[in-house]
mmCIF file as gemmi writes it, N, C-alpha and C atoms, coordinates in Angstrom:
data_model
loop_
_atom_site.group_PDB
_atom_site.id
_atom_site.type_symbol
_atom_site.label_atom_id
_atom_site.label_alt_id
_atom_site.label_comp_id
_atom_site.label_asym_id
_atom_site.label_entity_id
_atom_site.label_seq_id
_atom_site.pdbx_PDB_ins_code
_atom_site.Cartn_x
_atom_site.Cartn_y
_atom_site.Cartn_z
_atom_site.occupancy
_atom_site.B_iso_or_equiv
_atom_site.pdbx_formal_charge
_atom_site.auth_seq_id
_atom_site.auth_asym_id
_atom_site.pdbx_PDB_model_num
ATOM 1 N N . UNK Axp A 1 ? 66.251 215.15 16.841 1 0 ? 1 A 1
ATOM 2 C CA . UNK Axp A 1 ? 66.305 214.914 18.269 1 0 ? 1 A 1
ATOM 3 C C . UNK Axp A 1 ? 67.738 214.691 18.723 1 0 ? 1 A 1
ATOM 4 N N . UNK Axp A 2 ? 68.348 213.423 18.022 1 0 ? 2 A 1
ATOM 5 C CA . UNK Axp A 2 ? 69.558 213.607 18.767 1 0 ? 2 A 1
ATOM 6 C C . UNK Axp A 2 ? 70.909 214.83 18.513 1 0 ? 2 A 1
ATOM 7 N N . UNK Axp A 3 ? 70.695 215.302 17.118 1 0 ? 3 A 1
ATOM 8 C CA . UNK Axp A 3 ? 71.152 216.73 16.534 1 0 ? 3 A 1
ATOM 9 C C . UNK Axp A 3 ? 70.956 217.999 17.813 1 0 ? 3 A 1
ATOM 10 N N . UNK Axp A 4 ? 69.572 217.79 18.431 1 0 ? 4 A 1
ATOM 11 C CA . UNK Axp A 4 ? 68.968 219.026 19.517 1 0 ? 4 A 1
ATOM 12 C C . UNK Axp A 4 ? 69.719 218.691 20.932 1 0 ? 4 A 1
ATOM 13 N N . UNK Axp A 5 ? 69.776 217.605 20.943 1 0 ? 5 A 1
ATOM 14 C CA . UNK Axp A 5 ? 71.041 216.608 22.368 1 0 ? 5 A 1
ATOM 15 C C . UNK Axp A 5 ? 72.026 217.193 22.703 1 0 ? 5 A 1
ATOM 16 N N . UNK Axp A 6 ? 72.78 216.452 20.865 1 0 ? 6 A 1
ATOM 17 C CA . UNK Axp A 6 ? 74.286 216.774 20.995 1 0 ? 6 A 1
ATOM 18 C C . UNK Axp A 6 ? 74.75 218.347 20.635 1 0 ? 6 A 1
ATOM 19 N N . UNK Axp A 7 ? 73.894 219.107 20.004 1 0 ? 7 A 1
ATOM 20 C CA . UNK Axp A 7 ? 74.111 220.121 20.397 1 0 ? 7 A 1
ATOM 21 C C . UNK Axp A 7 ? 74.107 221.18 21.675 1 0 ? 7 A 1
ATOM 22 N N . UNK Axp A 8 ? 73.229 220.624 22.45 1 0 ? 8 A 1
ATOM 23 C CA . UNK Axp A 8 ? 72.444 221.289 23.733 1 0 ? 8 A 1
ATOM 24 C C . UNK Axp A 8 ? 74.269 221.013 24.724 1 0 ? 8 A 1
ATOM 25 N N . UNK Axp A 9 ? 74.746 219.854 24.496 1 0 ? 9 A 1
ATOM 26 C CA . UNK Axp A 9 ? 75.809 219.404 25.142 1 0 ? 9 A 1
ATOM 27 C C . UNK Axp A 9 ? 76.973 219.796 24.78 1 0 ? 9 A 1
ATOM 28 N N . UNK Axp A 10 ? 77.143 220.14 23.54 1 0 ? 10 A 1
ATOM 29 C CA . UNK Axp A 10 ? 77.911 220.865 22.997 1 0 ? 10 A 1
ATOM 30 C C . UNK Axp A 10 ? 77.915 222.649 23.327 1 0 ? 10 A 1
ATOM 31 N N . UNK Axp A 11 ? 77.183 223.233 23.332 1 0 ? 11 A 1
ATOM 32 C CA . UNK Axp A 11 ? 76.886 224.629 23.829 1 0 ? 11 A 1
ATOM 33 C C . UNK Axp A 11 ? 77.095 224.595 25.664 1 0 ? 11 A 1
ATOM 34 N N . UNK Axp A 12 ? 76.582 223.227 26.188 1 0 ? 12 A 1
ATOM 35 C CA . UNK Axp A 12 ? 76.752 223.326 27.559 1 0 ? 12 A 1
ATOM 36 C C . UNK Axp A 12 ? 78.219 223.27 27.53 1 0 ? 12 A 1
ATOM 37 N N . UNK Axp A 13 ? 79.166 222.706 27.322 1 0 ? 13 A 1
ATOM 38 C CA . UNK Axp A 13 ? 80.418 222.022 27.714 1 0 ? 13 A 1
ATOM 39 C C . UNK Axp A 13 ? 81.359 223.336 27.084 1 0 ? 13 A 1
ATOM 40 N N . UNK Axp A 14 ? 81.275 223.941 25.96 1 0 ? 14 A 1
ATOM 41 C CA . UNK Axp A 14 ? 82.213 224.863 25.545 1 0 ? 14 A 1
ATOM 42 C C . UNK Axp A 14 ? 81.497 226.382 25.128 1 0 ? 14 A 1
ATOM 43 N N . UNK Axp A 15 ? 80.617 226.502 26.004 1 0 ? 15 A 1
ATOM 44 C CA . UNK Axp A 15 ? 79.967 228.083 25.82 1 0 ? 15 A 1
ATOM 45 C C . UNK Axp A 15 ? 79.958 228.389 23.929 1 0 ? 15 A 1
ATOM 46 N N . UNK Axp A 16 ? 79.61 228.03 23.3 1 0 ? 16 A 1
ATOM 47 C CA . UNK Axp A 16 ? 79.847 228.413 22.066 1 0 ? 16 A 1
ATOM 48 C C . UNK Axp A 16 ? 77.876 228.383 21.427 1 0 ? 16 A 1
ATOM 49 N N . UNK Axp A 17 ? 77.735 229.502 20.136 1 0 ? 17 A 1
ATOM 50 C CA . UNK Axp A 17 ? 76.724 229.733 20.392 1 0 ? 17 A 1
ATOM 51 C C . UNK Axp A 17 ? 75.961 228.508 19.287 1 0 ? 17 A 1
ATOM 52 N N . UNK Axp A 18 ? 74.689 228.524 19.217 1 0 ? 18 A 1
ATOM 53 C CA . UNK Axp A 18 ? 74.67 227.104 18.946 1 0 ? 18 A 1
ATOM 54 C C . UNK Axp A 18 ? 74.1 227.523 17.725 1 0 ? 18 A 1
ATOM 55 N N . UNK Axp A 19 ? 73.462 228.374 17.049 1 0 ? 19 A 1
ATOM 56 C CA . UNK Axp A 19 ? 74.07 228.715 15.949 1 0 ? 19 A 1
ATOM 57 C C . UNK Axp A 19 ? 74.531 228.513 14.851 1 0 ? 19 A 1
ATOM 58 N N . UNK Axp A 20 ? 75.883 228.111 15.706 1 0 ? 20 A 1
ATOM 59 C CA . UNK Axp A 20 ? 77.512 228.505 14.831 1 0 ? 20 A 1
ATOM 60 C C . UNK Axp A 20 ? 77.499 226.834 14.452 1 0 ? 20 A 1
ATOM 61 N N . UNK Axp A 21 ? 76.823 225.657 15.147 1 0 ? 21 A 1
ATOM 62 C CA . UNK Axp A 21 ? 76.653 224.709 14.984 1 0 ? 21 A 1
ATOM 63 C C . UNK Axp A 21 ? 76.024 224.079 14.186 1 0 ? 21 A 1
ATOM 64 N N . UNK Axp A 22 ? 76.576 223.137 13.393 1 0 ? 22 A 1
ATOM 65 C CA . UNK Axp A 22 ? 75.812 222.59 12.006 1 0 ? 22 A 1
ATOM 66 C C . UNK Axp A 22 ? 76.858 220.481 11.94 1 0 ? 22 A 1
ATOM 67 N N . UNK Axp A 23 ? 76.139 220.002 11.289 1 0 ? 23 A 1
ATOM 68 C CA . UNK Axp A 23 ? 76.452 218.641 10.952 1 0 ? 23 A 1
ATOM 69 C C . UNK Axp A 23 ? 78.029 218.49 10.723 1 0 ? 23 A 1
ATOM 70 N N . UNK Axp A 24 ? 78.347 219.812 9.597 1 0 ? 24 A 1
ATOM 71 C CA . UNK Axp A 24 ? 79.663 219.916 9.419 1 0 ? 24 A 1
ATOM 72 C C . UNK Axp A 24 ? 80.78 220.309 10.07 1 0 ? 24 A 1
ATOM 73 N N . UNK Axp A 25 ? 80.309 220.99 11.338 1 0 ? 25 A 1
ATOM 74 C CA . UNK Axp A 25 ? 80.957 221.622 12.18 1 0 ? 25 A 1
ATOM 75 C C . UNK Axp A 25 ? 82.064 220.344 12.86 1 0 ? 25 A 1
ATOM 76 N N . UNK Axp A 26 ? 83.145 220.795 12.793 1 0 ? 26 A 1
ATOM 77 C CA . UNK Axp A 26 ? 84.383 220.115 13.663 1 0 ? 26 A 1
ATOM 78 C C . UNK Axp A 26 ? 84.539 219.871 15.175 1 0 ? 26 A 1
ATOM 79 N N . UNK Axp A 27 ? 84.644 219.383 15.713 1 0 ? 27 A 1
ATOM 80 C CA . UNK Axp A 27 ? 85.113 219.578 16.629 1 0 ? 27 A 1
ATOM 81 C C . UNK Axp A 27 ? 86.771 220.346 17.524 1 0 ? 27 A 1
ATOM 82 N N . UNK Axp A 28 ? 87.375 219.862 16.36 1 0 ? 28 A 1
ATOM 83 C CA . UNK Axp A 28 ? 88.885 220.399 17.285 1 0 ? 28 A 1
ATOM 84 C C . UNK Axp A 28 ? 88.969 221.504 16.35 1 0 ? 28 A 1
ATOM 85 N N . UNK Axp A 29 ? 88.61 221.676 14.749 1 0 ? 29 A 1
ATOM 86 C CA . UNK Axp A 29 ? 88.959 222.596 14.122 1 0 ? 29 A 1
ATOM 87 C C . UNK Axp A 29 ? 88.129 223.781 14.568 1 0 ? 29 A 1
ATOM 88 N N . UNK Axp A 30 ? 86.792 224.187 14.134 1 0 ? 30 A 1
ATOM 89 C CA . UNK Axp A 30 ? 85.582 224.965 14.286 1 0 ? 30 A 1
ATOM 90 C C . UNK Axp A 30 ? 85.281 224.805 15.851 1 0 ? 30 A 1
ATOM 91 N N . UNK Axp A 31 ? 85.467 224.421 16.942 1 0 ? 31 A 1
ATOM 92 C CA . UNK Axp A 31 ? 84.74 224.752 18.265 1 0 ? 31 A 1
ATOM 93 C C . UNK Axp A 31 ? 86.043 224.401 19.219 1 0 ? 31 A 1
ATOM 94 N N . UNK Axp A 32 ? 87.134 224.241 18.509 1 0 ? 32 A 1
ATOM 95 C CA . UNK Axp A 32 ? 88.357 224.017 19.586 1 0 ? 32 A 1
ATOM 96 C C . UNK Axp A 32 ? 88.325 223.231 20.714 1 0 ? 32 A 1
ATOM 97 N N . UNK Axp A 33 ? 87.505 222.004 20.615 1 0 ? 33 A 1
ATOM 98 C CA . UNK Axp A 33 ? 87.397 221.242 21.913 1 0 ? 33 A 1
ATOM 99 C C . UNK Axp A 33 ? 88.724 220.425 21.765 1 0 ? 33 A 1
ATOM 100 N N . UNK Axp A 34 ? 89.331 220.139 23.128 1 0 ? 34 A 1
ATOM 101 C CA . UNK Axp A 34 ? 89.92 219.047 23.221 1 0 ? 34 A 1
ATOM 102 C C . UNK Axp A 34 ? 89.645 217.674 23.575 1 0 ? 34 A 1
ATOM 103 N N . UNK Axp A 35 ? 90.336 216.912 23.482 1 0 ? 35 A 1
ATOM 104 C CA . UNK Axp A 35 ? 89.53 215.187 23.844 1 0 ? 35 A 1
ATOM 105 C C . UNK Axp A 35 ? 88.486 215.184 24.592 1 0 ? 35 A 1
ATOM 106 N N . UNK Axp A 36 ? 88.837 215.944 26.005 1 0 ? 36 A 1
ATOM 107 C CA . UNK Axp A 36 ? 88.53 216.027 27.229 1 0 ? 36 A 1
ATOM 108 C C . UNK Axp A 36 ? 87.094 216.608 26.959 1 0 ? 36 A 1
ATOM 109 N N . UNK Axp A 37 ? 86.973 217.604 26.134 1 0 ? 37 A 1
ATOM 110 C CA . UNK Axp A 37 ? 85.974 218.135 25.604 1 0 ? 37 A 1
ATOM 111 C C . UNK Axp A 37 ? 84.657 217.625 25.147 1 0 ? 37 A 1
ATOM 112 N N . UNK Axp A 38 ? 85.757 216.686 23.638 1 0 ? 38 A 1
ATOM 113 C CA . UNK Axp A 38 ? 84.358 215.2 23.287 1 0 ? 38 A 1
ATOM 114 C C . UNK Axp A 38 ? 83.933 214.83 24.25 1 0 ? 38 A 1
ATOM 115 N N . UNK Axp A 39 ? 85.138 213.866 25.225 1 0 ? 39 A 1
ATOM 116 C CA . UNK Axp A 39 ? 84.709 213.341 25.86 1 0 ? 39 A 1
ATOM 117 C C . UNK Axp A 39 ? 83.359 213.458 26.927 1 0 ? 39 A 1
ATOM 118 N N . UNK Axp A 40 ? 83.295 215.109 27.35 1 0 ? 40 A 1
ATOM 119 C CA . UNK Axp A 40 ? 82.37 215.294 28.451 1 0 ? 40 A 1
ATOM 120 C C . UNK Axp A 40 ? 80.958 215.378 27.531 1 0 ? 40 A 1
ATOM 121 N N . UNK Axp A 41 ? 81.398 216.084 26.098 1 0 ? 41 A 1
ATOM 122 C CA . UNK Axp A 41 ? 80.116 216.042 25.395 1 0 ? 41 A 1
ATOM 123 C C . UNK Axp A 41 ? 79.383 214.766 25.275 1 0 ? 41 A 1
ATOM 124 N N . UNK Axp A 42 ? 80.362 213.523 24.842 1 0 ? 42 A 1
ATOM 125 C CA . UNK Axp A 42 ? 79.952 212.56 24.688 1 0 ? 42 A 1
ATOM 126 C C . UNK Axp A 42 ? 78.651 211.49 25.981 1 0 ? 42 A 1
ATOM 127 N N . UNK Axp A 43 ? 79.284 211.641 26.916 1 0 ? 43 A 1
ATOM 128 C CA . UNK Axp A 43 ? 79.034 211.565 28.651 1 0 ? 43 A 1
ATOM 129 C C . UNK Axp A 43 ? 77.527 212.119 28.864 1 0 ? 43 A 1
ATOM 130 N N . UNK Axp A 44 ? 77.581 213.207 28.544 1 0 ? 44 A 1
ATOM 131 C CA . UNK Axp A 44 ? 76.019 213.788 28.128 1 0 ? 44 A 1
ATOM 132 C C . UNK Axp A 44 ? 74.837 212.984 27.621 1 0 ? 44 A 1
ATOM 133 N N . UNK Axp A 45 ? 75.427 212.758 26.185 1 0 ? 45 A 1
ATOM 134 C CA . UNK Axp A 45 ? 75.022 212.362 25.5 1 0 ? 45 A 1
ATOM 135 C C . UNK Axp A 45 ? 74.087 211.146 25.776 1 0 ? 45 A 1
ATOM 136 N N . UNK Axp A 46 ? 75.333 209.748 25.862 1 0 ? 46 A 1
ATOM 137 C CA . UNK Axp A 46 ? 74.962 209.277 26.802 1 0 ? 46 A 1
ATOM 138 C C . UNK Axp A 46 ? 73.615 209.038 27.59 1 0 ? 46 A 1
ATOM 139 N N . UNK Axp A 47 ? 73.904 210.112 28.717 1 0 ? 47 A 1
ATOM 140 C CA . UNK Axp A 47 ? 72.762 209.747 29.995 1 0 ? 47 A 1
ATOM 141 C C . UNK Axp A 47 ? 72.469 210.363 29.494 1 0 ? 47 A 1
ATOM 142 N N . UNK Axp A 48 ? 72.198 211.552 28.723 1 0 ? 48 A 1
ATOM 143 C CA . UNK Axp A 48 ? 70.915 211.981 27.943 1 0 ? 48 A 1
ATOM 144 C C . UNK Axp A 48 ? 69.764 210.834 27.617 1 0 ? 48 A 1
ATOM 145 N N . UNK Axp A 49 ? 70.314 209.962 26.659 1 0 ? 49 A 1
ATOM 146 C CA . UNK Axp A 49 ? 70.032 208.703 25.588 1 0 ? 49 A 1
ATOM 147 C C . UNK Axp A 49 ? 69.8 207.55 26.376 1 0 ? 49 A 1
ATOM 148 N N . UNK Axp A 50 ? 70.531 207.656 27.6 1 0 ? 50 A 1
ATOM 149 C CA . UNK Axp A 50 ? 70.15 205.952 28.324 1 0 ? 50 A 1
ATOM 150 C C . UNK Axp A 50 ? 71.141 205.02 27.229 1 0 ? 50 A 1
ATOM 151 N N . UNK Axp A 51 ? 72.183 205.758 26.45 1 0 ? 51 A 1
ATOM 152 C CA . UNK Axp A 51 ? 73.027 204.517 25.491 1 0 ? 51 A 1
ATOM 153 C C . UNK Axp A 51 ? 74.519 204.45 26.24 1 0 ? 51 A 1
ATOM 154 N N . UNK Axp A 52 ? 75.359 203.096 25.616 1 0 ? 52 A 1
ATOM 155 C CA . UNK Axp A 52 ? 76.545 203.585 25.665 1 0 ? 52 A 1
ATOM 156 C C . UNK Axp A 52 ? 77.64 203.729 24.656 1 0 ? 52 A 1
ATOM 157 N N . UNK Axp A 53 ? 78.379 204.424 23.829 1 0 ? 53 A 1
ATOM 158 C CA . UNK Axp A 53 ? 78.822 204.689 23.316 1 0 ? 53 A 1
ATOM 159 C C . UNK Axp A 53 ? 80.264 204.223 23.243 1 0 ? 53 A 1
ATOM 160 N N . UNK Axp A 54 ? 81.337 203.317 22.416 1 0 ? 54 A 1
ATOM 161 C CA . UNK Axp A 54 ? 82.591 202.151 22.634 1 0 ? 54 A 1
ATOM 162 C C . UNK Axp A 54 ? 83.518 203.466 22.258 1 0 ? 54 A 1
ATOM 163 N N . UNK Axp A 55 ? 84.328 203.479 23.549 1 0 ? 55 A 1
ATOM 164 C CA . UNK Axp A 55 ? 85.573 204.519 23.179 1 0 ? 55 A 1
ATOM 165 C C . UNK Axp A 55 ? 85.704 205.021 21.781 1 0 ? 55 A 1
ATOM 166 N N . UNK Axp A 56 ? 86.571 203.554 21.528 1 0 ? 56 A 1
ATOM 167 C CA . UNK Axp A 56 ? 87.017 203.26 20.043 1 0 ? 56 A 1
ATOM 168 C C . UNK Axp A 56 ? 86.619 204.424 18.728 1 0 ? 56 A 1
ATOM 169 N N . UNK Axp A 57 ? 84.938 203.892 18.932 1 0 ? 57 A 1
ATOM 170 C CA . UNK Axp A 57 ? 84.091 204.338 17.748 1 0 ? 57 A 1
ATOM 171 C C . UNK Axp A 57 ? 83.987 205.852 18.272 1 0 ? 57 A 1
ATOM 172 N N . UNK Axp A 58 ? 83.721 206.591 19.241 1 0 ? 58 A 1
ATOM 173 C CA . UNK Axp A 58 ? 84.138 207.867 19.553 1 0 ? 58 A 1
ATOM 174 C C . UNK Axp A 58 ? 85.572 208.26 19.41 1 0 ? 58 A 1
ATOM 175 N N . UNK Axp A 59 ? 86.363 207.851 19.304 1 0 ? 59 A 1
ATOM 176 C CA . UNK Axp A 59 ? 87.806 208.96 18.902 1 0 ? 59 A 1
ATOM 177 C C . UNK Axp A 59 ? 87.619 209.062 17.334 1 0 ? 59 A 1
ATOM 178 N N . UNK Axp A 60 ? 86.928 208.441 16.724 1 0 ? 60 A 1
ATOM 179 C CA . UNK Axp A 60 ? 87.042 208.335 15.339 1 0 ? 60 A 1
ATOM 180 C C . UNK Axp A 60 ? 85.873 209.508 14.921 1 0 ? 60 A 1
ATOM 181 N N . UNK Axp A 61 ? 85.202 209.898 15.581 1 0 ? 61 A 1
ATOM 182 C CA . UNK Axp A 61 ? 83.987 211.045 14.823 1 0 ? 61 A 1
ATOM 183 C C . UNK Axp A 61 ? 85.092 212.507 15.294 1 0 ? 61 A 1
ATOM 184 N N . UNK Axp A 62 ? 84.912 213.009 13.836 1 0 ? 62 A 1
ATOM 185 C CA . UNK Axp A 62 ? 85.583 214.073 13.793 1 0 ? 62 A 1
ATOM 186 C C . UNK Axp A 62 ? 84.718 215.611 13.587 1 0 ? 62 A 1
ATOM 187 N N . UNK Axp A 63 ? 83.366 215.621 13.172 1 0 ? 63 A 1
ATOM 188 C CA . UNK Axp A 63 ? 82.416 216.623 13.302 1 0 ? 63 A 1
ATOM 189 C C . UNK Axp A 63 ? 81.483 216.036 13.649 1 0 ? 63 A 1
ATOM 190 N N . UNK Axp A 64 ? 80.047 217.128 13.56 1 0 ? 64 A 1
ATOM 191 C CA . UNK Axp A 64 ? 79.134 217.108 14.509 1 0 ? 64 A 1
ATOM 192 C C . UNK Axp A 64 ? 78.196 215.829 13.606 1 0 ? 64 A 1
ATOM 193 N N . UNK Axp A 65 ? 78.316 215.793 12.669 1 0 ? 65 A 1
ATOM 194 C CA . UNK Axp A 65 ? 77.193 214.895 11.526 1 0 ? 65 A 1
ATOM 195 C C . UNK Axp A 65 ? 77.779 213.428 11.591 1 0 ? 65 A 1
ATOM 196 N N . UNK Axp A 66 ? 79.267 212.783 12.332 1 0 ? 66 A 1
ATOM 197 C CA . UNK Axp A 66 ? 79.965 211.876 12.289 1 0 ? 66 A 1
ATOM 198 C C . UNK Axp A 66 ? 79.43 211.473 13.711 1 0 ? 66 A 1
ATOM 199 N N . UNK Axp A 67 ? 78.814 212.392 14.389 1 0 ? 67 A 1
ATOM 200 C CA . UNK Axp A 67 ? 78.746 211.927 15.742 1 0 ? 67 A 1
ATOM 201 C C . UNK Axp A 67 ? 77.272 211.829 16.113 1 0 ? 67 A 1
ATOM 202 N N . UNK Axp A 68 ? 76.341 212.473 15.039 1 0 ? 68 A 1
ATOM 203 C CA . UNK Axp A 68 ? 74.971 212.069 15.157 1 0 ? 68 A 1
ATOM 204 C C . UNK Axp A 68 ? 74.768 210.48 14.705 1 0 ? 68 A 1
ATOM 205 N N . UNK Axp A 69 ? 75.272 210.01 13.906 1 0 ? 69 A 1
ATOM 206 C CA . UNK Axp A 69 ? 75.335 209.182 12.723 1 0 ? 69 A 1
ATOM 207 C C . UNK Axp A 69 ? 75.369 207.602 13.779 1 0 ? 69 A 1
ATOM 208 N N . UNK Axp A 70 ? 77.038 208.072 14.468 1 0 ? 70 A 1
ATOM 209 C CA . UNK Axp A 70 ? 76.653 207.003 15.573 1 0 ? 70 A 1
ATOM 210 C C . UNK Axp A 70 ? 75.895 206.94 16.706 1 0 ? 70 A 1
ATOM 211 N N . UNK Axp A 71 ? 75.666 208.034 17.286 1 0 ? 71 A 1
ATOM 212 C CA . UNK Axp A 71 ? 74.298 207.798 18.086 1 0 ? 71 A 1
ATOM 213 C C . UNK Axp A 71 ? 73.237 207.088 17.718 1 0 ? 71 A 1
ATOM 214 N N . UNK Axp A 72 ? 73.293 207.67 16.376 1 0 ? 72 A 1
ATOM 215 C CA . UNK Axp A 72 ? 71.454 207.165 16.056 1 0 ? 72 A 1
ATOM 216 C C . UNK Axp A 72 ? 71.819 205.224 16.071 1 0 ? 72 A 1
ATOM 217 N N . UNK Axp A 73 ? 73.22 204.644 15.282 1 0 ? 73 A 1
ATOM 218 C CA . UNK Axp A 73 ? 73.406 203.717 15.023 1 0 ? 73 A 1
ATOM 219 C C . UNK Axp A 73 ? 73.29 202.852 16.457 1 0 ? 73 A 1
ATOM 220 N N . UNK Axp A 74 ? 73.913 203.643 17.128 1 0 ? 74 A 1
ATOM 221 C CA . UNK Axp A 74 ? 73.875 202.604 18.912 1 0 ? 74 A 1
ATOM 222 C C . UNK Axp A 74 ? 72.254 202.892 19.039 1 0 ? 74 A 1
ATOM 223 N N . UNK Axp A 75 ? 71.882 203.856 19.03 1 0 ? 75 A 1
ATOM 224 C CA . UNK Axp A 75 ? 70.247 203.981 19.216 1 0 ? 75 A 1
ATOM 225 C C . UNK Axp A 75 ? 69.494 203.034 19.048 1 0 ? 75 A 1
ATOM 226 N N . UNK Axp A 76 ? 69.568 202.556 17.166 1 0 ? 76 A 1
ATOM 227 C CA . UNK Axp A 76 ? 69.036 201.628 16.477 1 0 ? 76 A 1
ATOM 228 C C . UNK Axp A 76 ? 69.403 199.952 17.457 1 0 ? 76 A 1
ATOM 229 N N . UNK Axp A 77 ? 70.445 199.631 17.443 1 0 ? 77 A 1
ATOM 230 C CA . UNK Axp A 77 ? 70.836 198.627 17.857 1 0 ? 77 A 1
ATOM 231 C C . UNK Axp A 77 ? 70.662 198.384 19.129 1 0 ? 77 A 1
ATOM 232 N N . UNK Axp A 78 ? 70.585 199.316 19.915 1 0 ? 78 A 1
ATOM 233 C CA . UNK Axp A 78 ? 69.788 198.889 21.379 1 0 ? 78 A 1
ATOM 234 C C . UNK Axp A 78 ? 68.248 198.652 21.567 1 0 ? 78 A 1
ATOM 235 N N . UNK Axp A 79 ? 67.546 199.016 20.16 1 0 ? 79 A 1
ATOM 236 C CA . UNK Axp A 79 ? 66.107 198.381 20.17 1 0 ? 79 A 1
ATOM 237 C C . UNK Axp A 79 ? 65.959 197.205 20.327 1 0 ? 79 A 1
């Protein structure tokens, strides 16, 4: 579920096919986003989820499996 999210937001934000998208997939290396990029993916995400996500711990996920990982973790902890 949140893999089907952050991808859906990921394909919205940088036209890329989704596919090409996997856990391991990079962000700046493999889909060329810039900050600005995470960032809007992240934003999604988000009000997708009803969560919120601490800057901080977002500049630090560097592919797509680093950034499920904390979703699910804020997920968990807002139960």
């Amino acid at each position: 579920m949140v893999l089907d999210i952050l991808k859906e937001n990921i394909v919205n934000i940088l036209n890329v096919d989704p596919n090409e998208i996997t856990e391991e997939t990079t962000f700046i290396g493999d889909l060329c986003a810039d900050s600005l990029d995470v960032y809007q993916i992240i934003v999604g995400v988000e009000e997708a989820l009803n969560i919120s996500l601490e800057g901080e711990d977002v500049e630090q996920i560097s592919n797509v499996g680093e950034a499920v990982l904390l979703i699910e973790k804020v997920m968990e902890n807002k139960q």
